[in-house]
N, C-alpha and C positions, 0 to 999 in steps of 0.2 A: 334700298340702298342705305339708308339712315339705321337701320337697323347694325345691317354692317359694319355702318363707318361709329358706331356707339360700342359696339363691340371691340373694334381696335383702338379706340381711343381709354378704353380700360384696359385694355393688354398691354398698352403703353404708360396707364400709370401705373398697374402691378408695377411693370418693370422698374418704372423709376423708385416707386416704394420698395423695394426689395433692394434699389441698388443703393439708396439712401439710407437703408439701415444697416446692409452691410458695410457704408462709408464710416457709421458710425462706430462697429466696431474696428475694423480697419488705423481709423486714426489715431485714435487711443493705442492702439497696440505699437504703431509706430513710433508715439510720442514718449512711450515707456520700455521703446527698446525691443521688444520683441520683433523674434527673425520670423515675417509675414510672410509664406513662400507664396501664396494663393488668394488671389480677389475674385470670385467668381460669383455671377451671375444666373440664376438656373443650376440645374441637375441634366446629367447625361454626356450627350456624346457635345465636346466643344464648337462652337460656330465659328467663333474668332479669340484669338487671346494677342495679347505683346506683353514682353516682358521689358519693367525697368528696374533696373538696378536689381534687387532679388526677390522682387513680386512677378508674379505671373497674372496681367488682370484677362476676365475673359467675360463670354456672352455663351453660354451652354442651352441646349435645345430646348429644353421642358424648364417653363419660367413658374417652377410653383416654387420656390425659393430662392437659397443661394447661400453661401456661406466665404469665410475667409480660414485659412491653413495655418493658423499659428502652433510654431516649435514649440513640445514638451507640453501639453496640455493634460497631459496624465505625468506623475512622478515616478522613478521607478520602484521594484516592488520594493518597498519600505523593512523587511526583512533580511533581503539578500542584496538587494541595491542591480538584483540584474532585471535585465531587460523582458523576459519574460519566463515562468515555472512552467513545466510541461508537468500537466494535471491529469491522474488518472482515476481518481475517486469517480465512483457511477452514482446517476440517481440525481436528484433536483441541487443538491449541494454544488455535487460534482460538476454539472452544467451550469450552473451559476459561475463557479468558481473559473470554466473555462473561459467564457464568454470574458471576464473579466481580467482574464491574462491575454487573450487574443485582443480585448482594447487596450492594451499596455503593450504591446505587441507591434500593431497596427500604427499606433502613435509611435513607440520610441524609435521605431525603424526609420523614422526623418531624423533623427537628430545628429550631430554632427560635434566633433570633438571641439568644435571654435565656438558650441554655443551654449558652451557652460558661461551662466549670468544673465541670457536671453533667450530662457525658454518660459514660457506663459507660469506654468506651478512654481518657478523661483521669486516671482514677484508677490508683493504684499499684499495681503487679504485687499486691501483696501482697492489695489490697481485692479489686483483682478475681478474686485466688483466693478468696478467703472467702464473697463472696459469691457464686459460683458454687458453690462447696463446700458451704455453708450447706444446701441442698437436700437432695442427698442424706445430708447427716448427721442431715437431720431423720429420713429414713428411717431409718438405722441407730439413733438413738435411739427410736425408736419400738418399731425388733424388738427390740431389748435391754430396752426397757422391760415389753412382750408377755414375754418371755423370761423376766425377773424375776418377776414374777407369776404366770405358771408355776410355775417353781420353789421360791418362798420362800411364795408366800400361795396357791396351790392344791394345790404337792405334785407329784412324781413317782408314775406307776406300779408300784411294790416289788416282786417275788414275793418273797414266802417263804415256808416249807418247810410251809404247811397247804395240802391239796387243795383245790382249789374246783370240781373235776368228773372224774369217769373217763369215759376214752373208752371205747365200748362194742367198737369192731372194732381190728385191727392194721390199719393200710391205709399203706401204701409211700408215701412224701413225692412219690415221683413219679409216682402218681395223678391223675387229675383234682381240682381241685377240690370239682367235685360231690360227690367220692367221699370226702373226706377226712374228715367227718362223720357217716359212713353208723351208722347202729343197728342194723341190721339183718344179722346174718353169721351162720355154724353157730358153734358150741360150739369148733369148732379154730381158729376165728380170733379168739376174743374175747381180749384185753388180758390180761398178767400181772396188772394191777389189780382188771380186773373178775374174773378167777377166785379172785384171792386175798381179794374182799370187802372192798373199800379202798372209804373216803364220801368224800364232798364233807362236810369239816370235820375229818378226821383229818389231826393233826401228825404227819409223817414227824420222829424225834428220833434215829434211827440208823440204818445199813447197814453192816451185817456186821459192826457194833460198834463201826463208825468215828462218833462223833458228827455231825449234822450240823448247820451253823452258817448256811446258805445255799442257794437254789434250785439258784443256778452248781454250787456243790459236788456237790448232788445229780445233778443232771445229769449232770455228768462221772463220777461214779462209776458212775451207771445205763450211760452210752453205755460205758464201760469193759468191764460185768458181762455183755456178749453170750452167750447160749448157757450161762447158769451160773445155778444159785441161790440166792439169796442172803436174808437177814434182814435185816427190816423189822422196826426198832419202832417202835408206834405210840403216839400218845398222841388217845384218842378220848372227849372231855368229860371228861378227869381220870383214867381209866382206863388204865394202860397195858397195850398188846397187841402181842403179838411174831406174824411171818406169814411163811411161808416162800413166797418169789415167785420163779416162776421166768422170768429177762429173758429175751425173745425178742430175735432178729438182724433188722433189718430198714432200711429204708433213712431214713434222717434227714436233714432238711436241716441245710446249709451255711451259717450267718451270717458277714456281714463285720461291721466295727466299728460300721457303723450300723443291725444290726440286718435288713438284707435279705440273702435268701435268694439265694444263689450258686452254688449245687448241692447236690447231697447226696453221702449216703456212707453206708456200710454201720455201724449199730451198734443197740445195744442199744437197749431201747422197755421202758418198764413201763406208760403208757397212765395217763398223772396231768396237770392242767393247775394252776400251782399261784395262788393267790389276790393277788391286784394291789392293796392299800392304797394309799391316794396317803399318800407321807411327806413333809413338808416339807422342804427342802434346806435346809442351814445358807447365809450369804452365801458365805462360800468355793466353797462346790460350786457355787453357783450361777452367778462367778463365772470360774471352771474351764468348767462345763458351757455355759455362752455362747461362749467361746473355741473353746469344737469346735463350736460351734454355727455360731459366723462361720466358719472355719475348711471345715467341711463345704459350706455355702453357695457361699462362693470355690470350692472343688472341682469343683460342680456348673456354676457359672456356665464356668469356664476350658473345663470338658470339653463346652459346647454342641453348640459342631461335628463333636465325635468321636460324638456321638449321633444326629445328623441322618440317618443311614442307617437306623441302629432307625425310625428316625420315617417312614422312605419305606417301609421298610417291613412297617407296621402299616398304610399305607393303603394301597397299591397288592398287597400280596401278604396283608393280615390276619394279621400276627404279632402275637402277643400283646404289650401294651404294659405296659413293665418300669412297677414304683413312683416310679420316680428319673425317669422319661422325661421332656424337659421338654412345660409347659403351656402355656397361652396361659388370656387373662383367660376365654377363656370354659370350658374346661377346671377351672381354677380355682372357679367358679364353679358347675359343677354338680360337685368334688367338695365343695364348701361344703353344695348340696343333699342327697349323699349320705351326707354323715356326719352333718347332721339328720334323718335320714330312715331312721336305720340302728335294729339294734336294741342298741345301749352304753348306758349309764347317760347321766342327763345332763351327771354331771364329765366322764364321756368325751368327751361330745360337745363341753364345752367346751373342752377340753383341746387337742383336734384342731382345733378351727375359729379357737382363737387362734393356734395351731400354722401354719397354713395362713398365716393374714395375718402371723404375721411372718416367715416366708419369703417373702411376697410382697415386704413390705420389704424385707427384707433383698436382694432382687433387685435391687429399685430403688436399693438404694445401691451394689451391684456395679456394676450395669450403668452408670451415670451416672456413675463413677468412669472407664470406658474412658477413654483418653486422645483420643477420636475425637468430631470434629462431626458430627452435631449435637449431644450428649451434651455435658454440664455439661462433663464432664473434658476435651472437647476446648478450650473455652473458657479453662479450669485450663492445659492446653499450653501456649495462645497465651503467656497470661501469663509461663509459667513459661521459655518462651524469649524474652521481652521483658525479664525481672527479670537473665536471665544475659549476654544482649548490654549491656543497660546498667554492669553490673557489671564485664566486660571493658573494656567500651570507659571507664569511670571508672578502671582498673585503670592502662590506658595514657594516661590524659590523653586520649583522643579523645573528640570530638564524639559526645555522646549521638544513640544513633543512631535516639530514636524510638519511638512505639509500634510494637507487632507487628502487622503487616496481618493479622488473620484472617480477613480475607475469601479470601485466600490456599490457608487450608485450606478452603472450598467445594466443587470439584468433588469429594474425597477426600468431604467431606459426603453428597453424593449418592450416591455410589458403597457407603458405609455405611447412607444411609437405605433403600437398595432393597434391601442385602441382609437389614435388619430388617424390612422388609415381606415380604420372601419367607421367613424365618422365622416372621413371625408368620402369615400362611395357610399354612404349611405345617401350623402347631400348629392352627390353627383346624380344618382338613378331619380333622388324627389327633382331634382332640377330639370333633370329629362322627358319622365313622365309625369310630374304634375308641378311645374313650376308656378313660382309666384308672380302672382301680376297686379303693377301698381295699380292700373285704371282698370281693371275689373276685367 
């Protein structure tokens, strides 16, 4: 049932993130005049719409996007000033060239003799970046917003330095899974911890007489102490207790900066996992901890394609699928199930499942930032090579040369839109047959 109910609880933030970025371009358009016919929700056949005053808002069946209908987003054709050239050249030109009168075509066939001054290409490089922008910064405000809240009113996950369970066996980082929890081993393989009688609730307050101020510290002293043994003191309900433990050598995992697991390596193991308070973040850290946050996000998005071979193969050959691998909404969507479904506390759960949507955002503002149409930012392009020709050409006294034809960038549109479908089934089939799973 959790499972379930985690899966509709992100088909309902899709939706709100989807309809929150469409709000964003949406208002802008309004505020600068432009005739909005269309606020919609999803792609497909309609579920519900009403119409006020001369929008049409609605809720369409397939929620993998959604878009808004603004008058005159293509110019007419800048030669003839008509509506569309009927093109008969053959051959890659020649299809280029139609495509790019059927989206001129397509487009001008809304326009309306009352909406010369409010159609989207008569306004100023400047608006039409904003409100193509506007979008996706709704998205970005949103993961930062997600992000905040996290950090300042629920708290980061802490260790420090009081035990909150001993592990019962030694078991090598490069084990299975299954194995890495195991209870069950002789007497020669049980944990410096468990031989030495360490609880869940003892403060580790020294090693080897080194104070300790931290888990990190600890840790690096423990992987340090391989093959040697070493004092613990403890501090066990007020009591203090000294224990002579001796570290075994054994294989550890590898972290990078965020946290995932990159290999291992040979060291020390005392067999303690230490206790996770959520501690609230001052704003500064929070503030910091967002900046790696977008920062990490951009990483992931840039390195898509250098990942797409991981992605082939985990379905055609069953390679295991990395944390970082990228998803697709329906991926997405059952790890939303599996981390309500898991057994973490419920900050955990919520912690992860806000976690999850604002990376989703945060997707959505990369991604629609590309400088490629169909994508907001190819829109962002047009303008922004329409703002710099005008600016030349006023530079030298010459004749403004016009808006930017972007109907122009079209065929490159398609050429992008299919390679975003063939990423997105690609994610779709790894999500079905070899999805990622957070808890192993």
């Amino acid at each position: 049932m959790w499972t379930v109910i985690g899966i509709v609880l992100f088909a309902l933030g899709l939706l709100f993130s989807i309809a929150w970025h469409e709000l964003g371009h949406l208002t802008f358009a309004k505020v600068f005049g432009v005739r909005t016919t269309q606020y919609m929700v999803g792609f497909g056949k309609t579920l519900w719409s009403k119409r006020v005053g001369e929008t049409e808002y609605g809720i369409k069946a397939v929620p993998l996007g959604g878009y808004i209908r603004m008058i005159g987003m293509v110019p007419p054709d800048p030669k003839t000033g008509r509506q569309r050239l009927t093109t008969t050249a053959s051959g890659p030109f020649g299809f280029a060239r139609q495509i790019i009168e059927d989206t001129r075509a397509g487009d001008r066939a809304q326009v309306l003799p009352t909406d010369d001054g409010r159609q989207f290409y008569q306004l100023q490089p400047f608006k039409r970046i904003v409100i193509m922008a506007a979008g996706p910064f709704m998205n970005l405000i949103l993961a930062v917003g997600i992000f905040a809240v996290i950090m300042v009113g629920i708290g980061v996950p802490t260790l420090n330095t009081t035990v909150a369970s001993v592990s019962a066996c030694v078991v090598p980082a490069s084990a299975p899974a299954g194995e890495q929890n195991k209870t069950e081993c002789p007497e020669s393989e049980w944990t410096p911890a468990r031989m030495a009688g360490l609880q869940a609730g003892d403060t580790i307050t020294s090693f080897n007489g080194t104070p300790i101020t931290s888990w990190d510290q600890l840790t690096q002293l423990i992987r340090a102490a391989a093959g040697t043994t070493v004092t613990l003191t403890l501090d066990r309900n007020g009591t203090q207790l000294t224990k002579q433990v001796p570290i075994v050598l054994t294989e550890r995992p590898v972290l990078d900066e965020m946290n995932r697991v990159v290999g291992t390596t040979p060291a020390g193991f005392l067999g303690v996992a230490a206790q996770r308070p959520y501690v609230s973040q001052p704003v500064g850290t929070a503030i910091e901890r967002t900046g790696q946050f977008i920062g990490a996000a951009a990483h992931a998005v840039v390195t898509i394609p250098a990942r797409i071979p991981a992605l082939w193969d985990a379905i055609f050959n069953h390679a295991e699928r990395q944390a970082d691998s990228p998803v697709g909404i329906v991926g997405a969507g059952r790890l939303s199930g599996e981390i309500l479904s898991s057994d973490s506390t419920a900050k955990d759960k919520l912690l992860l499942f806000l976690q999850l949507l604002a990376g989703f955002n945060m997707s959505l503002f990369l991604l629609n930032m590309l400088p490629l149409l169909p994508l907001d930012g190819g829109h962002i392009l047009g303008a922004v090579i329409e703002w710099i020709r005008k600016g030349f050409a006023k530079l030298r006294g010459k004749v403004d040369p016009g808006p930017f034809d972007v109907a122009k960038l079209m065929p490159v549109a398609y050429v992008v839109a299919l390679l975003f479908i063939g990423l997105t089934l690609l994610t779709l089939v790894a999500d079905v047959v070899n999805p990622v799973n957070l808890f192993g």
